[in-house]
C-alpha positions in Angstrom: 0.0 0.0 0.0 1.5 3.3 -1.2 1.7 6.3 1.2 0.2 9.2 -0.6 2.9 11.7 -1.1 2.3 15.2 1.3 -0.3 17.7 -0.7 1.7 20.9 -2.2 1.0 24.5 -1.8 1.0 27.5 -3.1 1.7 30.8 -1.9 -1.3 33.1 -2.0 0.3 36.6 -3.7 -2.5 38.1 -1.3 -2.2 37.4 2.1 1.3 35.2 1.7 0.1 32.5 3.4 0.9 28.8 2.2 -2.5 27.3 1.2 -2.6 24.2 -0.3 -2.8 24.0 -4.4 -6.2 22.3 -5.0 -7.2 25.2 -2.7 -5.3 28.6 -3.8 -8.1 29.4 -6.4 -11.6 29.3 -4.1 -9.3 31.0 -1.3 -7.5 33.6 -3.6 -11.1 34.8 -4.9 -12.3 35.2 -1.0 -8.9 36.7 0.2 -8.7 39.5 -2.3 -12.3 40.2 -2.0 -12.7 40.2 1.6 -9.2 40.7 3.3 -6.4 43.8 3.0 -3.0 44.0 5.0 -2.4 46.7 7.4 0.1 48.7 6.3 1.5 49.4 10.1 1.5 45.6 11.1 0.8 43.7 8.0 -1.8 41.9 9.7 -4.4 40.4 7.2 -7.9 42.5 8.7 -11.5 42.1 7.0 -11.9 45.3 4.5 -15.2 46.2 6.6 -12.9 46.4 9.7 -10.0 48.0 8.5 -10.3 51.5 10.0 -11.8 50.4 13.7 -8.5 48.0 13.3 -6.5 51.3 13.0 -8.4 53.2 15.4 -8.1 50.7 17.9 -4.3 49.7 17.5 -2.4 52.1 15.4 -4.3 55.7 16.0 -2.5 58.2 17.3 -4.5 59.1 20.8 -4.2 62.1 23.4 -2.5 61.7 26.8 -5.0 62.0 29.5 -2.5 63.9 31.7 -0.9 66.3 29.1 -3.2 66.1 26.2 -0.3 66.3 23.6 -1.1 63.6 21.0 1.0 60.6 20.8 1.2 57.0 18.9 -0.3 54.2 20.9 2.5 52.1 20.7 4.5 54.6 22.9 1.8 55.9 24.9 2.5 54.1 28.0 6.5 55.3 27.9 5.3 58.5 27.3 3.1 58.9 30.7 5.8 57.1 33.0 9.1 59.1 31.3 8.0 62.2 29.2 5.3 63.6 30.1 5.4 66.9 31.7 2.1 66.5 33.8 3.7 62.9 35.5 3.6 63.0 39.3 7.6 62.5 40.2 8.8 63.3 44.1 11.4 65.8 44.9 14.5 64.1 46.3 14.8 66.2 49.1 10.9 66.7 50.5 9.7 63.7 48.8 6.9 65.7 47.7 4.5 64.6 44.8 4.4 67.0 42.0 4.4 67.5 38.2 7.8 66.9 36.2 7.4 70.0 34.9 7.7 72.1 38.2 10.1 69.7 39.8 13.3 71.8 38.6 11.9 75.1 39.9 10.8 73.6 43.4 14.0 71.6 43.6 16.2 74.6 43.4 14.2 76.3 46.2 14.4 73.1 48.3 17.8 72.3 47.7 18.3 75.7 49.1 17.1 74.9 52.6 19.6 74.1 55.1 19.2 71.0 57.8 20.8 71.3 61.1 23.5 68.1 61.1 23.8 66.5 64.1 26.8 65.2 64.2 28.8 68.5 63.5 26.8 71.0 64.9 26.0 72.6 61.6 23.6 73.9 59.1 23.9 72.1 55.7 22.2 72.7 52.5 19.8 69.6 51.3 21.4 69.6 48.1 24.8 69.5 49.6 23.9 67.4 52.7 24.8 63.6 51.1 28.5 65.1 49.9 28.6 66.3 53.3 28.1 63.3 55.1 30.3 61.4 53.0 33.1 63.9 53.6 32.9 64.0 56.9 30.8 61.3 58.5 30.6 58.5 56.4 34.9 57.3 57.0 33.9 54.2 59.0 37.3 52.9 58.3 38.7 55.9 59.9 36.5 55.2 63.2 37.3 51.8 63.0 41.5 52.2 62.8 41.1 54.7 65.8 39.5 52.6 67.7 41.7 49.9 67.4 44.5 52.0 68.0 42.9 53.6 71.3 42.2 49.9 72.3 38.4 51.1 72.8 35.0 49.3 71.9 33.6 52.7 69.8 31.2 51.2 67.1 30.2 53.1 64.2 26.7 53.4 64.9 26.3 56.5 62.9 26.3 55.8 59.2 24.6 57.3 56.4 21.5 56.4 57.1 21.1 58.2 60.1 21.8 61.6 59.2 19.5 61.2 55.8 16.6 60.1 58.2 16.9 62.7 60.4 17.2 65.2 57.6 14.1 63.8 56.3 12.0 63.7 59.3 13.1 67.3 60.1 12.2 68.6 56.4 8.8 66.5 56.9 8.4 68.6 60.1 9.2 72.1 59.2 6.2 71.2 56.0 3.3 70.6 58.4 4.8 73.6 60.4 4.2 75.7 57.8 1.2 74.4 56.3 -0.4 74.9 60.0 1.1 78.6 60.1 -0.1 79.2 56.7 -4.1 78.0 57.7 -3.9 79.9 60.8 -3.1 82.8 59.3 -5.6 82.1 56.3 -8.3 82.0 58.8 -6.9 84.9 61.0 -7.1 87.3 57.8 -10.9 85.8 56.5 -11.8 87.1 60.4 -10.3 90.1 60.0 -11.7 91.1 56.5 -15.6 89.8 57.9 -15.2 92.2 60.5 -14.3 95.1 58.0 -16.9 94.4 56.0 -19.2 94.9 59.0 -18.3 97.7 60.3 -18.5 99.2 56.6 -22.2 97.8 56.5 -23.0 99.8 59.0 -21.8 102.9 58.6 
């Protein structure tokens, strides 16, 4: 009994997909009538569908955040690295905010100073982690001198302390001066009620 030998195909010079020969006729007819390639992905999509296909994959769409229009396929990248409306934190306050006010509110809070502990001085945030590397952050140093004084000093004091307490001290002066800023908010609404009273009744 003879194995019958594997069916041949053809090409279709439509949608470029092997069909098999007895086939290619009956499926060219319905492949050119009914079927086009995207020209973005080169899927094969029904005619009838061929513009919801590109309005639901390939159709360039606004950012809900900036509203600047961008492709699809890079819409995602956009909102977590380019846009200008993302929420990033300042790296000294940790405060949420747009990208594109982060420079000006990073200059102004770099600017602040934090009283260090360890030296008894005021250091500015920008300048505080070069600072305690300079001069508080040599646990070698501490280390060697204690070996040499025979002494059991442990280096207790790296760099995370310093950053904490920097931190919890900028967290502080904030709600500081959101409280003084409400109190004085309500102190001046008072203050303009009553001169509007006493201009009533005059």
């Amino acid at each position: 009994m003879e194995i019958p030998s594997e069916i041949s195909t053809i090409v279709c010079s439509h949608c470029e997909r092997a069909i098999p020969a007895p086939n290619i006729d009956l499926h060219y007819a319905h492949c050119s009538r009914n079927l086009e390639k995207c020209t973005i992905c080169g899927d094969m999509v029904p005619r009838k569908h061929a513009e919801e296909h590109y309005m639901n994959t390939h159709a360039p769409v606004a950012c809900s955040l900036c509203s600047e229009t961008v492709d699809r396929e890079v819409l995602a990248h956009h909102k977590g690295e380019n846009c200008p409306q993302r929420i990033v934190t300042c790296e000294y306050c940790e405060f949420p905010l747009p990208a594109v006010d982060l420079f000006k509110h990073q200059e102004f809070c770099g600017n602040r100073t934090e009283f260090c502990d360890l030296c008894n001085k005021y250091v500015r945030l920008r300048e505080r982690i070069d600072h305690d590397i300079q001069f508080h952050s040599s646990t070698d140093s501490v280390s060697e001198s204690s070996s040499r004084d025979g002494s059991s000093i442990t280096a207790d004091r790296g760099q995370g302390a310093p950053r904490q307490q920097a931190r919890d001290s900028s967290q502080k002066r904030i709600l500081i001066t959101i409280v003084v800023t409400g109190v004085a908010v309500v102190i001046g609404s008072i203050f303009l009620q009553k001169r509007a009273d006493t201009h009533q009744q005059q």
